[in-house]
Structures are given as C-alpha cells and as structure tokens.
N, C-alpha and C positions, 0 to 999 in steps of 0.2 A: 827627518830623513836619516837613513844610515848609511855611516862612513863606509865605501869598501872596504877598509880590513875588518871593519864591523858585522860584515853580513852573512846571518845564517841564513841557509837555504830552505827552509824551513817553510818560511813567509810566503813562501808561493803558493805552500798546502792552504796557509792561514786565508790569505788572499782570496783562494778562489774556494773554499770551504769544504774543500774534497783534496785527497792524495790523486786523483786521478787529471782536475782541475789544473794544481798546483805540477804536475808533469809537463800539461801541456804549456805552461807558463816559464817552466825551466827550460824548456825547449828552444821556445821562442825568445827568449834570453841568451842561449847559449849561439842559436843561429846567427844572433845580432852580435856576436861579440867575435864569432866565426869572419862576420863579414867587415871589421876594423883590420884585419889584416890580410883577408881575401873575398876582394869585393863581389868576386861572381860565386860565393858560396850559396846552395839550393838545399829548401827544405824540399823532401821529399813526399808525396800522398799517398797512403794507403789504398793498394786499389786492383786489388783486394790488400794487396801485404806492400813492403815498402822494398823487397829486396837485402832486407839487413840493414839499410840506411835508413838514418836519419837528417842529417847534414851533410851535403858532399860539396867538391871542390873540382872539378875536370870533367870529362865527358866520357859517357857510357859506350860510344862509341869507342872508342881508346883506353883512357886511366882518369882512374879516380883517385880522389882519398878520401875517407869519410872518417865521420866525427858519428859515434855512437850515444845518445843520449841518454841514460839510466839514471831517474832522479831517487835513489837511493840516500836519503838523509840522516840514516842515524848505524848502519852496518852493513856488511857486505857477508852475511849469513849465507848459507847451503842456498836459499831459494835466490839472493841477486848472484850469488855466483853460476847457477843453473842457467838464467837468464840470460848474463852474460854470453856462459860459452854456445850455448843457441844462439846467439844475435851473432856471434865472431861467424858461427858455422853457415849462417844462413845469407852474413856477406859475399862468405867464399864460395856458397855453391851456385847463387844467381849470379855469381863474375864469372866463372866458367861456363856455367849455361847460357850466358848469354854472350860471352865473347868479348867482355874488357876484363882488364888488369886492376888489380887493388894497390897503387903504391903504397897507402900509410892506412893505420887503422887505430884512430886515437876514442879511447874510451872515456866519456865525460860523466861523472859521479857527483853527488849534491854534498859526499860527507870526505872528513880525513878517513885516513884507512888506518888500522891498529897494525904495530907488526904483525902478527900472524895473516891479515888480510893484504897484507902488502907483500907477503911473503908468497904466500897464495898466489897473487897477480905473477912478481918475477915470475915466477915458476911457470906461468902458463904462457907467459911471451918468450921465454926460452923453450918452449915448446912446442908453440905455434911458428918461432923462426926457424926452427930447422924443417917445419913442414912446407914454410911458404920464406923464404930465407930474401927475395925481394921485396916483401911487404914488411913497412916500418913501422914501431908501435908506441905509442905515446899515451900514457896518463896524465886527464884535466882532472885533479880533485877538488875539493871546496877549498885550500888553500890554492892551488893553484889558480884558479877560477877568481877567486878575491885579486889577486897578484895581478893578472890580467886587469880588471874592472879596476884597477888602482893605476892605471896606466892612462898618460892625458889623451892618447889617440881613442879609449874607451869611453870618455867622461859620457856623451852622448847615452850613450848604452846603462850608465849607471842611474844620471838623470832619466832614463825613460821607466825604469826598472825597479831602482830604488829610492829615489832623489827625490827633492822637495818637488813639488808638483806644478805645473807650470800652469794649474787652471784650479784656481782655488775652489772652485765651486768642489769639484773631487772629492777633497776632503772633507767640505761639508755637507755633500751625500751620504760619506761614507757613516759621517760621526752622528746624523741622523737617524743611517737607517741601524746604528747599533741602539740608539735611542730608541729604536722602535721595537727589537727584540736580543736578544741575546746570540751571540756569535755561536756558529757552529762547532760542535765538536770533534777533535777529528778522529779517525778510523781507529778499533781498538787493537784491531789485529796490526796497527805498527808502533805501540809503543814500547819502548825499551826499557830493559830490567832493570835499569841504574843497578846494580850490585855493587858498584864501590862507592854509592853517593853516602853523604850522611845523612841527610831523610830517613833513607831506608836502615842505614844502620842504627841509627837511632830507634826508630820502631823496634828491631831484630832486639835488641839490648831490654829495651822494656815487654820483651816476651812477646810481639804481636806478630802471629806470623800469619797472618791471612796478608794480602798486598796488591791482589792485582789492581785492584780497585783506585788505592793510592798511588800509585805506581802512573795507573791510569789520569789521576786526577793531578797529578803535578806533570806531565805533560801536559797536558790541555792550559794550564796555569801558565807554565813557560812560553808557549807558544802566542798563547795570547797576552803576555807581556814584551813581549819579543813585537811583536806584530804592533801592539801602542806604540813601544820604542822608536818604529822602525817610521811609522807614520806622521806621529811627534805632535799631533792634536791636542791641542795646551791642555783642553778641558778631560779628555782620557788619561793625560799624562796624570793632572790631579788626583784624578778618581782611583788611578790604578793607588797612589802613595796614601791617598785616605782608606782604602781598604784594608793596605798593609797593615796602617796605625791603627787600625779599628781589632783587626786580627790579632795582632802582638798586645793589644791593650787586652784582649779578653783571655789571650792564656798567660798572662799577669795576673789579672785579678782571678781564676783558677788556682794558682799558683799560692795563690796568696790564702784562700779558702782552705780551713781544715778538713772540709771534707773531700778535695782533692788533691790537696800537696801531696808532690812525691816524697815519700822517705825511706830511711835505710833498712829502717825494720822488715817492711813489706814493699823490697824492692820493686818487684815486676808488678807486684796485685796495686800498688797504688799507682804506676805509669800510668796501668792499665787505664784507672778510673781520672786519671787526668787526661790522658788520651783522648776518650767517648767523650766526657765535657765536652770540650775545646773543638773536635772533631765536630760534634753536634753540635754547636753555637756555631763553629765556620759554614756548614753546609746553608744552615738558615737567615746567614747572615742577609741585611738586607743594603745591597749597593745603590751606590751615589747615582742620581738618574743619567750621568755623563756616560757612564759604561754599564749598563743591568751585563747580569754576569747569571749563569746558571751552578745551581751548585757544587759539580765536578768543578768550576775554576776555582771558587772559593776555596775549596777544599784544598786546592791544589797549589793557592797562594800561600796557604799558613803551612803546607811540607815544604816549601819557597822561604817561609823566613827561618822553618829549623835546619834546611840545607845552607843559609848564611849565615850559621852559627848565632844566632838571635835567639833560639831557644829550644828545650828537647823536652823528653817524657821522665825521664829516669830523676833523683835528685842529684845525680854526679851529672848531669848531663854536657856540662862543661868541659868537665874530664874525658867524657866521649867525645866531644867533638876535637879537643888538642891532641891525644892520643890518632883520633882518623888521620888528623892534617901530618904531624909526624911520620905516620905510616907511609907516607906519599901520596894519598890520594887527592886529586886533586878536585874543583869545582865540576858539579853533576855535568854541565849542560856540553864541560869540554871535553869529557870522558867515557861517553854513555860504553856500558858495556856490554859484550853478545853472548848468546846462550852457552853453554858448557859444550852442549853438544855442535853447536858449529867450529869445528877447530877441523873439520877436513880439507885435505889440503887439492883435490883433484876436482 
C-alpha cells in the first residue's frame, strides 16, 4: 500500500497501462474524494462534449461549481496550459448558453507546479476574476490532493484507490499476470527531460550526449518501481532489490575490468566504453520470474541507482555527484524539469 503523503499520481497511468487509462482513473478518484465533503457531487458524460465539466456540485438549472480534472503529472508546459484555458473557456460559454451561473472553478492537476507554472496560474485567475469577478477559483494539486486523502473523512477513498486491497485474490491476479508478460510501457511523448537529475548529468560529464532514449528508459524504471511500491507484493518487492543487486554488481565488476575502468587520462573516451558495457549487460539482463521486466525498465533501473549516487561513468564520478547535491539539486523524481521553451506566461 501507499501512504497518502506518499502518493505519486503517476500509478494511475501504471495501473491502467495508458496516460489515457490512467486519466480516467484520476478522475474517478478525484470525483470520490469531491464527494467526502460534498455528497451530491456528479461526474458528468460526454455527449457529445461535457460542457467544460467534469465534476460538479449544484444544479444547472441555477449554480454550479465545478472541479476541472486535468491529470497532468509531471508539468504544466504550453500544451496543458492551452488545454487548461479551453476547458476554463468552454465552462463559461455553455453556463451562458445555457443559463446557469458558475460560483467556483477549481482546477485539479496530478503534479506540484514549479514557480514559473504557478506563476503562470496567478496570473490567469487574476485575469479570469476581473472578467467573471463572481466566479471563485481554487487550485487541487498533487500536494494538495495528498493533503486531502491524508484526511480521516478520506480514508475510504484512499483504501479504494491506494490501500491495501480488501480482496486478495487482486493482487494475486495482478502478480500473475506480470508473471505472464511484462508491464506496459508508457507513452514517449510524456516523458520528462530531467535536466537537473544526476543520471543525466552524469552522462553529459562523460560526453554522451545522445539521451532520449535514457531519458525514456529511467521513466519507465521509476514508474514501475513506484507502482511495486505502491502494491507491496512481497514477491515483486524481492525481484525489484534483486535486480538492483544484480545491476550494481555488474557495473562493479565493469569497473573493475581494465578494459573498461574509467580514468583520467582518457576522461570521456573510457566513460564512454564503460557506459556501452554496463548499458549492454542491463538491457540483456535477465529478470527474476516474480517481475519479467522488458529491457527499457532494466535499463532504466541501473540510470536509478547512478541517480542514488550508487554509481557513475566518469572516474571522479563521486565528485560529480557531491558537487550536483551542493549545487541544489535535488532527487530526479521530486523535481522533473520542463522545456526551455515552455517559460510563457499567457
């Protein structure tokens, strides 16, 4: 199980083996947790469109307030902010069309928001109140959302959602049918640059600038560690820590090897040739039958233990990684970072 302050929102993509899945599952999470402190809270259907709603709270006849669902889990880039202010727009134009009021208009997000995305938001609710100056506006983010589900009137909603499972059989379907194939991967087009993780700086340092790949593959990693975690399947929990040990034991014995130890002479050129080793034994590796694994997660468990300072490319690799922590930066999974070019503020 995981603790609510423990809960990434993530699990829901993991879960249902799609970002499209895992939407409808934050949804329905969020509608249940709507309805712990307003019982006559309605999901609404699409049909054709939903009106700009997704969760409301009063009647259409009269006033509403609605809860905005946007299961955004890792940034709030040009495209969820576009999204956003279409869904605000399209609240406001079927409540005039059709002749109720909007009291409140709370926007519910799966991630924390960075200053400049929080900054972004102010700016738009001071914008939208002097257009609609009766209508109230409220951010649920993934901290807040936690904060909530950490509340005893929630406990329900986190036992349905997150919690130990109340039919064991569940779990051992679940742990079955990974037995039977290997877990989905998810969508490329949502993984995040890390630029400030050590992973990635560690590569940049030993000269490897190709990334998406990696990039790609220590997402998939996290999530599907995240996702044992969160399930707590003795026999997965195992396999995930035998994996580790198997991964960390071979870029040891790499390490150890003259013909791929890093050194100082041929700084980048021998990362390099430790890199490909260690990279190429992780991809092939072969996993415990508790969790078969494909090889993006392997790959993406061993950028997983040089992200917990366990081990790097360079021979200073140490060095790099006390110098990152110094710098401020802190753990990949609590800080993912967004494009350069998303920094607008409209």
């Amino acid at each position: 199980m995981t603790e609510p302050s423990m809960i990434d929102f993530r699990v829901h993509a993991m879960a249902a083996g799609s970002d499209d899945g895992g939407r409808v599952l934050f949804q329905r999470m969020l509608s249940a947790l709507i309805a712990v402190e307003y019982k006559t809270a309605t999901d609404i259907r699409p049909d054709p469109g939903d009106w700009g709603i997704d969760v409301m709270v009063g009647s259409l006849a009269e006033s509403i307030m609605i809860w905005q669902s946007k299961y955004f889990y890792d940034k709030i880039g040009d495209s969820q902010k576009q999204q956003i202010r279409e869904s605000f727009d399209s609240a406001m134009k079927h409540a005039k069309a059709n002749h109720y009021r909007v009291d409140a208009w709370m926007l519910c997000v799966a991630c924390e928001l960075s200053a400049p995305e929080k900054k972004w938001w102010d700016n738009k609710v001071r914008e939208w109140s002097k257009a609609y100056p009766d209508v109230q506006f409220d951010l649920w983010d993934a901290s807040r959302l936690r904060r909530k589900l950490m509340s005893p009137d929630a406990r329900a909603v986190w036992e349905e959602f997150y919690g130990p499972s109340k039919d064991a059989s569940v779990l051992q379907n679940h742990a079955a049918a990974l037995q039977a194939e290997p877990p989905l991967l998810a969508p490329r087009a949502g993984t995040p640059r890390y630029d400030e993780a050590l992973f990635v700086k560690q590569m940049e340092v030993a000269g490897i600038v190709e990334l998406d790949a990696q990039r790609y593959a220590f997402f998939n990693a996290d999530l599907l560690v995240r996702d044992v975690a969160a399930r707590a399947v003795p026999a997965q929990l195992a396999a995930v820590d035998e994996i580790d040990a198997t991964l960390q034991g071979s870029w040891e014995l790499a390490v150890a090897d003259p013909a791929t130890t890093p050194s100082a002479s041929d700084y980048t050129g021998s990362a390099r040739k430790l890199f490909a080793s260690v990279m190429r034994e992780a991809g092939a590796i072969k996993a415990p039958d508790g969790l078969p694994l494909r090889p993006v997660h392997s790959s993406g468990l061993m950028h997983r233990i040089v992200d917990d300072t366990r081990a790097g490319w360079v021979h200073d690799w140490r060095d790099v990684a006390r110098e990152h922590a110094e710098s401020g930066n802190s753990a990949t999974v609590d800080s993912l970072s967004t494009d350069a070019t998303e920094g607008a503020e409209s």
